[in-house]
Structures are given as C-alpha cells and as structure tokens.
ROZA-279834 format. One record per residue (C-alpha): residue number from 1; z, x, y; chain; residue in one letter. Coordinates in nm, 2 decimals. Last residue first. Layout:
<rs>
[r NUM,[Z,X,Y],A,A] ...
</rs>
This chain:
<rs>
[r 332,[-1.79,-0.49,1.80],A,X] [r 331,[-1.87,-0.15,1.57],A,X] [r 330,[-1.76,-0.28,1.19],A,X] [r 329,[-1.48,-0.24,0.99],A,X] [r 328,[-1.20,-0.13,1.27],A,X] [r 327,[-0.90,-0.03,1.13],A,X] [r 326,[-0.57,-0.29,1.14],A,X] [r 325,[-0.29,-0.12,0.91],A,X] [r 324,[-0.35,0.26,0.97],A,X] [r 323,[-0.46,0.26,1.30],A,X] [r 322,[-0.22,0.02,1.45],A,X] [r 321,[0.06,0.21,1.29],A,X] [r 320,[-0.05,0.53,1.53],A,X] [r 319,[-0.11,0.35,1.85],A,X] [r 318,[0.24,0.19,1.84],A,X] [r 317,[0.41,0.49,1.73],A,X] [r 316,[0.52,0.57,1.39],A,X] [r 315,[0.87,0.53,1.36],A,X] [r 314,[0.93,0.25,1.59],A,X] [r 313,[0.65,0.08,1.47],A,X] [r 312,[0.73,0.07,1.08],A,X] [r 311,[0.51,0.06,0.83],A,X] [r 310,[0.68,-0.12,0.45],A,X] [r 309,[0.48,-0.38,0.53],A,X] [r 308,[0.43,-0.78,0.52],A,X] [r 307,[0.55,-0.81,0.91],A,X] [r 306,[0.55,-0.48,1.09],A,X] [r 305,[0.85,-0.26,1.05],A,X] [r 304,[1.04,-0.24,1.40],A,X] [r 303,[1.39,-0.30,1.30],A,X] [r 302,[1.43,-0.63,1.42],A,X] [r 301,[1.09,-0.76,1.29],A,X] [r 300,[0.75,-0.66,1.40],A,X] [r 299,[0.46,-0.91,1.42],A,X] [r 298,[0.11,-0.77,1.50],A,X] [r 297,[-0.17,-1.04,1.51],A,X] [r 296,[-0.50,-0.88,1.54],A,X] [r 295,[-0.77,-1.12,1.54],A,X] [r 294,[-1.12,-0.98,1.57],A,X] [r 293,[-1.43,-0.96,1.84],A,X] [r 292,[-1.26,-0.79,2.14],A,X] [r 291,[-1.11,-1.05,2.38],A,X] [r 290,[-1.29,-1.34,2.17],A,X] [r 289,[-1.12,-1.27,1.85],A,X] [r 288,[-0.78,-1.18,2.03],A,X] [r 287,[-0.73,-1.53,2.20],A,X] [r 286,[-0.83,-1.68,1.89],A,X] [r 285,[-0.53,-1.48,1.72],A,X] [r 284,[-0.29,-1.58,1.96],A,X] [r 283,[-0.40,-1.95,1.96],A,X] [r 282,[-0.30,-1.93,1.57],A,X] [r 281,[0.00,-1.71,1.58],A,X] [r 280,[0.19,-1.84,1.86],A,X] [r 279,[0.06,-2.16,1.84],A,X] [r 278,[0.04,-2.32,2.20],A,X] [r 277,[0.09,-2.68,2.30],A,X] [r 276,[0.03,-2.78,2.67],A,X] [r 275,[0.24,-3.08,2.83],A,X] [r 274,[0.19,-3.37,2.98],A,X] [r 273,[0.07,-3.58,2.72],A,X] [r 272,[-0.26,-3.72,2.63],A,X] [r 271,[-0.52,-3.41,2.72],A,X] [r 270,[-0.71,-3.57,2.45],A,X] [r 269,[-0.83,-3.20,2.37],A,X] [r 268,[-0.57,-2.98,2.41],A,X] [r 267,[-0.39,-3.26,2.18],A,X] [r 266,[-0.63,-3.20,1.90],A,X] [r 265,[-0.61,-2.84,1.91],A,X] [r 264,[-0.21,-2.89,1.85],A,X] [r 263,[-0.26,-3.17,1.60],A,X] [r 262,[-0.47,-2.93,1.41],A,X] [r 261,[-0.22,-2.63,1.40],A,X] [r 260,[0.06,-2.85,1.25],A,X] [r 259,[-0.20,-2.98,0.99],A,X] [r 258,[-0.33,-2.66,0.91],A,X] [r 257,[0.05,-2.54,0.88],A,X] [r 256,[0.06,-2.80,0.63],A,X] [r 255,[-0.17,-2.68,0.41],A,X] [r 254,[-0.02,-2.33,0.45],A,X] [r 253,[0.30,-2.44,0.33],A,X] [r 252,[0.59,-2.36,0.57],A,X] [r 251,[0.82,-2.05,0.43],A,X] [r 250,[0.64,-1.85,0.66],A,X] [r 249,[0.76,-2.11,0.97],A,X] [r 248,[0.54,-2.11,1.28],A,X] [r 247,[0.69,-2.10,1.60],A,X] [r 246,[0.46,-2.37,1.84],A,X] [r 245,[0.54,-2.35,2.22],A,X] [r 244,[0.51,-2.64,2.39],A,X] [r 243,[0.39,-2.51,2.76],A,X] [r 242,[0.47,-2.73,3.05],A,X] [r 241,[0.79,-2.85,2.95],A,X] [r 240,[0.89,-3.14,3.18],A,X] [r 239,[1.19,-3.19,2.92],A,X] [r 238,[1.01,-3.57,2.86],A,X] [r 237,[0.71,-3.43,2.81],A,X] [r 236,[0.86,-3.19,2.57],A,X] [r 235,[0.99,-3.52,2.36],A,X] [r 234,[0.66,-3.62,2.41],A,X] [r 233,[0.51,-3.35,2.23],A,X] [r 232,[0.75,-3.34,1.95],A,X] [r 231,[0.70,-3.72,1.90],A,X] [r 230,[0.34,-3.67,1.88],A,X] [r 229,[0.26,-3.79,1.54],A,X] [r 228,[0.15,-3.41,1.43],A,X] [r 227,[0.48,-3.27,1.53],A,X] [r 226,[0.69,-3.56,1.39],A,X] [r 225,[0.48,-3.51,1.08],A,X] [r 224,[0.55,-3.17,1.02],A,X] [r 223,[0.88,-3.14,1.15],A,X] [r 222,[1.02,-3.07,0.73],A,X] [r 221,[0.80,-2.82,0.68],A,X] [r 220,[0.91,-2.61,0.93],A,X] [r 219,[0.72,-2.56,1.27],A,X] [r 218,[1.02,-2.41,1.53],A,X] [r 217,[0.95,-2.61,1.84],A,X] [r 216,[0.96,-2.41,2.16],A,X] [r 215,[0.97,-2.56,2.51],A,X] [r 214,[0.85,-2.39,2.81],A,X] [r 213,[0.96,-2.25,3.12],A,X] [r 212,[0.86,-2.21,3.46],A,X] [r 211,[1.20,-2.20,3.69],A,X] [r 210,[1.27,-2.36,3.94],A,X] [r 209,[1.64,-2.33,3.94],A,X] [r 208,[1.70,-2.70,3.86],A,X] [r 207,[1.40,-2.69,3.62],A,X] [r 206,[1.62,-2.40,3.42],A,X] [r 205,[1.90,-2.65,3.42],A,X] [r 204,[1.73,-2.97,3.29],A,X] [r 203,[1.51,-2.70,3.04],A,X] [r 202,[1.88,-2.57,2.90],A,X] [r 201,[1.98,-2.94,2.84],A,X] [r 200,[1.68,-2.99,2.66],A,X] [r 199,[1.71,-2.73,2.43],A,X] [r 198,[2.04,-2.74,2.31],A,X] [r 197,[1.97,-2.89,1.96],A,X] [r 196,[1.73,-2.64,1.92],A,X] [r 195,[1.47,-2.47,2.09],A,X] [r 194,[1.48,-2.27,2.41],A,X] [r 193,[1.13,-2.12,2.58],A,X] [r 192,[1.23,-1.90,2.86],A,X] [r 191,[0.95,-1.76,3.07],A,X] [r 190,[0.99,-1.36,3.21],A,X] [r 189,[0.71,-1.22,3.47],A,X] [r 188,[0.96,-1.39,3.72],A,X] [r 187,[1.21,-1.16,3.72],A,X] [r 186,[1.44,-1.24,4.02],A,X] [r 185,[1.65,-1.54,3.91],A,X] [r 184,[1.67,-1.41,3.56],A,X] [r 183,[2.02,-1.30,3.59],A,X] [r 182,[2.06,-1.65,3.70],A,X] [r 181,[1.95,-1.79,3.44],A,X] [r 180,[2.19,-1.61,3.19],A,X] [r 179,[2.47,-1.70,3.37],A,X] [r 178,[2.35,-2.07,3.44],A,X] [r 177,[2.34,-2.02,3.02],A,X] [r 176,[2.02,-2.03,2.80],A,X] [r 175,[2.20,-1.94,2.48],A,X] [r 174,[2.29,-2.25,2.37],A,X] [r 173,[1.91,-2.36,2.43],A,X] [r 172,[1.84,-2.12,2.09],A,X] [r 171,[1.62,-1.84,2.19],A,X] [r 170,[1.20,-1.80,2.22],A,X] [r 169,[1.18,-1.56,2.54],A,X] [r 168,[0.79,-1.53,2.65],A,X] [r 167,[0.73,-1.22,2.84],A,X] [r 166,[0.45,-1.12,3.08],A,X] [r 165,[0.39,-0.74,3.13],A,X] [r 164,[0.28,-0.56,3.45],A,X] [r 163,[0.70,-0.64,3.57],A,X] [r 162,[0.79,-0.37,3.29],A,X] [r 161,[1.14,-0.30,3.39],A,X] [r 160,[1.25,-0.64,3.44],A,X] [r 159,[1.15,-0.76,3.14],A,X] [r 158,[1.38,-0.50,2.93],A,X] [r 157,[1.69,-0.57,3.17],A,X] [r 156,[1.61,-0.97,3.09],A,X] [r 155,[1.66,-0.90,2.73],A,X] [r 154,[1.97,-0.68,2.77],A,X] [r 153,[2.07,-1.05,2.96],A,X] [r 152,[1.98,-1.27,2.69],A,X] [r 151,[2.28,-1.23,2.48],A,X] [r 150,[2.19,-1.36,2.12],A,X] [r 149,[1.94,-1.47,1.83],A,X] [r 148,[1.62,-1.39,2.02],A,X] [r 147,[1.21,-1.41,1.93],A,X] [r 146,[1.05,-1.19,2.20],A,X] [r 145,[0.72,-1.29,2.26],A,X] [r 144,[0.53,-1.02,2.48],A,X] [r 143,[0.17,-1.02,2.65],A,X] [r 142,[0.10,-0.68,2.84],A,X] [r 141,[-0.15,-0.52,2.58],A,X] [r 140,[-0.44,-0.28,2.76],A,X] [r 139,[-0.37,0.05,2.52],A,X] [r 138,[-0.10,0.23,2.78],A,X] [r 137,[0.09,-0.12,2.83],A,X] [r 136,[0.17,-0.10,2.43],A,X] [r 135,[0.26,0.25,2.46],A,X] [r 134,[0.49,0.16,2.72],A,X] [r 133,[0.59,-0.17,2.51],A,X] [r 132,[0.68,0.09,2.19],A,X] [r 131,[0.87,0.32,2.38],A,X] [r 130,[1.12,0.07,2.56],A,X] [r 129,[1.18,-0.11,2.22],A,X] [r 128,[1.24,0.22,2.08],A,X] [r 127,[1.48,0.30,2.36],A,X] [r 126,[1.66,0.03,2.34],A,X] [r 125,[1.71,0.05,1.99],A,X] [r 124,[2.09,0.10,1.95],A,X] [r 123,[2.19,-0.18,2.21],A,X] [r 122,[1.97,-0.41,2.06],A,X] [r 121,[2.11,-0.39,1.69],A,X] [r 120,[2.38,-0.66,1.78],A,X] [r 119,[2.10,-0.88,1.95],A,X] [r 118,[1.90,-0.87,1.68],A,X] [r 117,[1.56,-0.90,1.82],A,X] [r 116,[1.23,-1.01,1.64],A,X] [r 115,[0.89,-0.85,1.84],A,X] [r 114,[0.59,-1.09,1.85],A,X] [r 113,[0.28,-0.82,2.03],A,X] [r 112,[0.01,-0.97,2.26],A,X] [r 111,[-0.31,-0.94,2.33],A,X] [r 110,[-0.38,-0.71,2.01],A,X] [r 109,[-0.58,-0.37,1.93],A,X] [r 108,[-0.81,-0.35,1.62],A,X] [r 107,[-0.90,-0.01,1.55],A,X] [r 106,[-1.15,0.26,1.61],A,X] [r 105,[-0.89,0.46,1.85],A,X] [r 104,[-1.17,0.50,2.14],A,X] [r 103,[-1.35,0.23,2.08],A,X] [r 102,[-1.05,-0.02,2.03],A,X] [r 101,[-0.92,0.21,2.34],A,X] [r 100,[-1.21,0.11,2.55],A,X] [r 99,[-1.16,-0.28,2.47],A,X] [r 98,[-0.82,-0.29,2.51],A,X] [r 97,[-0.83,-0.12,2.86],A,X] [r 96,[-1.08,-0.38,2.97],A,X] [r 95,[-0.91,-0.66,2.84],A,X] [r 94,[-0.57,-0.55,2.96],A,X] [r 93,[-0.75,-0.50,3.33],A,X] [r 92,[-0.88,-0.90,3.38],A,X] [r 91,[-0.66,-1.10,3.10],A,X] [r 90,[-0.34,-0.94,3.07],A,X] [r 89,[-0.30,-0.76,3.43],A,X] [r 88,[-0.50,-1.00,3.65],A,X] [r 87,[-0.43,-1.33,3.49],A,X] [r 86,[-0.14,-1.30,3.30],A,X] [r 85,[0.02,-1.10,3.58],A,X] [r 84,[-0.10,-1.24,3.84],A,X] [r 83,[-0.05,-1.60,3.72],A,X] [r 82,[0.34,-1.49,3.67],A,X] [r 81,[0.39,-1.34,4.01],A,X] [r 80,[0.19,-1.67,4.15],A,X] [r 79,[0.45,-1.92,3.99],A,X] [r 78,[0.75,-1.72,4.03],A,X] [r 77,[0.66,-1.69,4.41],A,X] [r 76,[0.59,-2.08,4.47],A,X] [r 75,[0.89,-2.17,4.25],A,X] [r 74,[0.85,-2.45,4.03],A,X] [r 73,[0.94,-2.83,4.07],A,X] [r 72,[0.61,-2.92,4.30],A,X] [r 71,[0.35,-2.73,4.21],A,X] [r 70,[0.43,-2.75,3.84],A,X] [r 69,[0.48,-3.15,3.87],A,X] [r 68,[0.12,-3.19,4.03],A,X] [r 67,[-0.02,-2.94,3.75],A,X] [r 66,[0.15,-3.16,3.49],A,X] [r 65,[0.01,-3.47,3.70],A,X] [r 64,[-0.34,-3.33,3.63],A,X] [r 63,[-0.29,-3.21,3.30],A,X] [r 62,[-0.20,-3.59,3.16],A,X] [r 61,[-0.63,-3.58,3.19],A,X] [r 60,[-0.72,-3.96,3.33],A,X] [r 59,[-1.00,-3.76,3.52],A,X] [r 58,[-1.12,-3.56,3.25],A,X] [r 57,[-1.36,-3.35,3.42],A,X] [r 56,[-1.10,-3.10,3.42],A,X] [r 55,[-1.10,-2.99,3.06],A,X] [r 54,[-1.49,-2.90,3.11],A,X] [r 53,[-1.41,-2.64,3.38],A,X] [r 52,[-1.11,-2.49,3.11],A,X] [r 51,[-1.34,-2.46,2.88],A,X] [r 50,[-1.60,-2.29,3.10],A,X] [r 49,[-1.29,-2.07,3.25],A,X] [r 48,[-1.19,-1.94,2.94],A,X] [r 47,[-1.55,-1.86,2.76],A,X] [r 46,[-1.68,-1.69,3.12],A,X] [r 45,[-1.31,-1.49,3.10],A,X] [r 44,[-1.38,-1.38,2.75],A,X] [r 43,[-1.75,-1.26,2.74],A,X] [r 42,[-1.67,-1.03,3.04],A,X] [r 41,[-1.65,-1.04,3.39],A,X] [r 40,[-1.54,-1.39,3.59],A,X] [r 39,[-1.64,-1.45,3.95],A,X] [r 38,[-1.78,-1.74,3.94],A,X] [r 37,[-1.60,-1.88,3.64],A,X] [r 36,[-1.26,-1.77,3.85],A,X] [r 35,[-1.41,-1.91,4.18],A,X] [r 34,[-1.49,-2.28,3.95],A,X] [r 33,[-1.12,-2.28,3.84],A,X] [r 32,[-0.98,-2.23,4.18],A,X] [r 31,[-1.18,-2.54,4.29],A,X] [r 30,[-1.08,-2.77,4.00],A,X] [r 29,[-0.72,-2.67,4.07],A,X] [r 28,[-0.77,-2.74,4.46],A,X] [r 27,[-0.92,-3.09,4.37],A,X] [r 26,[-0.70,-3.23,4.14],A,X] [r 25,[-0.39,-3.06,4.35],A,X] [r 24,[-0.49,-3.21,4.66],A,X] [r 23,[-0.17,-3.19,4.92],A,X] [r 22,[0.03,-2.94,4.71],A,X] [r 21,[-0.31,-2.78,4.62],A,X] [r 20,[-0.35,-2.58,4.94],A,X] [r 19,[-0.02,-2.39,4.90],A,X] [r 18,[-0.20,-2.23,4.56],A,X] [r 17,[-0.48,-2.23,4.68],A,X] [r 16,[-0.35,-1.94,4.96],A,X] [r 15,[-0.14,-1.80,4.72],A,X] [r 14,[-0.46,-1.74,4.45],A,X] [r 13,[-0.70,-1.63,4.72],A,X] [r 12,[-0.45,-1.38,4.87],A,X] [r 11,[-0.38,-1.21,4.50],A,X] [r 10,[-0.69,-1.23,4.45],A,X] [r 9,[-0.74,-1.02,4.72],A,X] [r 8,[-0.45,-0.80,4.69],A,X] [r 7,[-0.58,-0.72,4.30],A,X] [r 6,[-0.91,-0.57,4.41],A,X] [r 5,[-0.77,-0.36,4.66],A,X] [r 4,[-0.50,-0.24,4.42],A,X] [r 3,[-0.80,-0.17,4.17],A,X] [r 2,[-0.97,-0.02,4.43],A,X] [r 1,[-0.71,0.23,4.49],A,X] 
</rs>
C-alpha cells in the first residue's frame, strides 16, 4: 500500500513537470532533476542525479533542444509510463530488490538481461521466455533488450504482459512496419531501436506516431571510425533519435571496441549532438557496478544458454544459473 502511495505521488510530480516544461523545458528539467537528488535513496540514485545536475549547467548542452523535441514530438502518456517504469520500478524498487536478493542468493544479480530471439523458434519458447522475465521481475531486474530477426508482434504480446518491465527492441528498420507500430500503440513500456538500411525510414514513421525510440548502430569493425568521427551520431540526430544505442560486435577487436566505447563517453560529455549514446554492454555493466558493487552482464542467445557457456537459462532457472556462473566474492 505504501508503495502504491509512494508511486501515485511521483507519479503526480512527474506529469505535473512534465506539462510544465513545454513552456520552460531548461528550467523544468533542471528542477525535476534537483527533487530527484533531493529525494534520492541509495548510493546509485545520489551518483545519477549529481551527474546528471552537473550535465545541465551546460547551457549550450544539444540535450536541451533534445529534451524540447522529446516534449514536443512524443506522447505525453508514453513518455511518463516509460519514466515510471525505469525510474520507479528499475531504478527506485529494482535496486532495492536486487540488493536483498544479492544477499540473499550470494550472487551477482543484473539491471538488465540481453535475450537473442529467433523469431521461428519464438512460438515454441514462449513460455520459457515468460518464465525467465517473471523470475527475473521476482529478483529486482525489469530492464530488457531483445535483439530480433523477425515478426515483432509475439514481441509486443511479451511486453505487454509485463508493463513493470521496460524493453528495448533492437530489429532491422524493415521490420518496423505501420502494422507493427501500431500493435505497439498501447504499450508504451516497449522502445524500438531499428538499424540497418531501413532505419531511418522506420524512426520518420515511429516519430509520426509519437513514439520514443532510439537508433541502434551495430559496432563492427568496419564503423569504427565513422562511429568515433561522429557521423553515426549525427546521422541519429538527423532521425531525431534520442537514444543511440551501441550493439557491440564479438568479432570486433577489443582495441577497437575501446575506441567505440570512448567516443561514446566522450559525447556524454561534450553534449555536441542531440542525441544520447548508450553501450549496451559497457553502460550496462557501470550501471550494475554502482547499483550493487559488480558488473553482471547476462547475455542469453535464442535458446536460452548464456553467452560463453554451455548453462542454459531456460533449463536451469534464472536464480539458479546466476548462482553458478556469477557468485559473490566478497560481501558488498
């Protein structure tokens, strides 16, 4: 009850700044940020909202007119359902419940889990898929990438029923249809992110249907240096992407996936372009570290076995392969 108390406030605050910052979106954003440092609990929300405090005094920050652009181009409800959920479920309560089962289960426990999808093996696994997020939800983790290769809608279906979890859906722009968008009309705890030669026309219809979506950029050796020059980042500017999502390659040599991951922490900081890059791995794994101490990336391809094993998720049981592959060394 006071959890639901807790979250109906916010919840208030948040819609009620939210409206407020069409007019002043500088000063609203700057506002909101200062309540969340105000307010935050834990090591990880003071660390978040200080960097994000010290982002803002940037006056000629590109963030400014992204957040302008956001306010104006995305919808109101899609926007706050989806800052709720990261905020308030993933962030606020999933830190908390990943912290006390970390204790409790004496392993490493991550933010959010990278699950592979072949569409044509989908309709078999369902149920695993459905399994292994419930479990995930039960130890504190409601962030989800799900890396696609077919029909979105099954894929929507699966968003839809956890609406505490936020999903990013990495697919070729082919497959980001005005069919498929429109099944996603009224799940707005689910982000597209298309790549590919396709992408920017399936950003131009998913802005249409104001949507918030990002744009993905798959980091192979060969896009290295158009990644690090920029020209990847502009080209999402130019999509009005407000997340650049960063898939890195394995086969990409790990000298140049410092490079890659680099630029990306050097464009948080000049703030140059209007547009906010994110390494899944990388970020992911700093995100983790100062939620609970360590990293813990968990990758699972289409049949569930986690990246670089023979252990397999679907099998096993969420709780049970993170015990065996990511125990806890020391007490955090």
């Amino acid at each position: 009850m006071a959890r639901d108390i807790s979250r109906a406030l916010i919840e208030a605050v948040v819609r009620k700044m939210l409206r407020e910052a069409k007019d002043a979106p500088e000063r609203s954003i700057r506002n909101l940020v200062d309540m969340a440092l105000y307010f935050s609990d834990g090591r990880f929300q003071r660390n978040f909202f200080t960097v994000a405090q010290e982002m803002l005094r940037n006056e000629q920050s590109a963030y400014y007119p992204l957040l302008r652009d956001l306010l104006t181009h995305v919808d109101e409800e899609r926007l706050l359902d989806l800052g709720m959920v990261i905020g308030y479920q993933g962030f606020v309560q999933g830190s908390k419940t990943i912290r006390a089962a970390e204790t409790e289960l004496a392993c490493n426990i991550p933010w959010f889990l990278t699950l592979h999808v072949d569409s044509g093996a989908y309709p078999g696994q369902k149920a695993d898929y459905r399994r292994l997020l419930e479990q995930a939800r039960t130890l504190g983790t409601h962030g989800v990438l799900l890396l696609a290769d077919g029909d979105l809608r099954e894929l929507t279906e699966l968003a839809a029923a956890f609406p505490d979890c936020f999903f990013l859906l990495a697919c070729d722009g082919a497959l980001v249809t005005a069919a498929a968008a429109e099944e996603a009309e009224r799940v707005h705890n689910l982000v597209f992110a298309p790549y590919g030669e396709q992408a920017e026309e399936a950003c131009a219809l998913l802005r249409s249907m104001r949507f918030l979506y990002a744009l993905s950029i798959r980091c192979e050796e060969a896009e290295t240096e158009d990644i690090v020059s920029g020209e990847w980042y502009s080209w999402a500017e130019n999509c009005h992407a407000p997340l650049t999502l960063l898939l890195p390659d394995r086969d990409c040599p790990a000298q140049e996936r410092e490079r890659i991951y680099g630029s990306v922490l050097s464009q948080r900081r000049q703030q140059a372009y209007r547009t906010i890059p994110w390494e899944a791995v990388r970020d992911g794994q700093l995100v983790d570290s100062v939620l609970s101490g360590a990293p813990c990336t968990v990758i699972l391809d289409s049949r569930g076995y986690l990246e670089g094993t023979e252990e397999n998720a679907f099998a096993l049981g969420l709780p049970t392969l993170l015990k065996r592959n990511f125990p806890r060394k020391t007490n955090r």
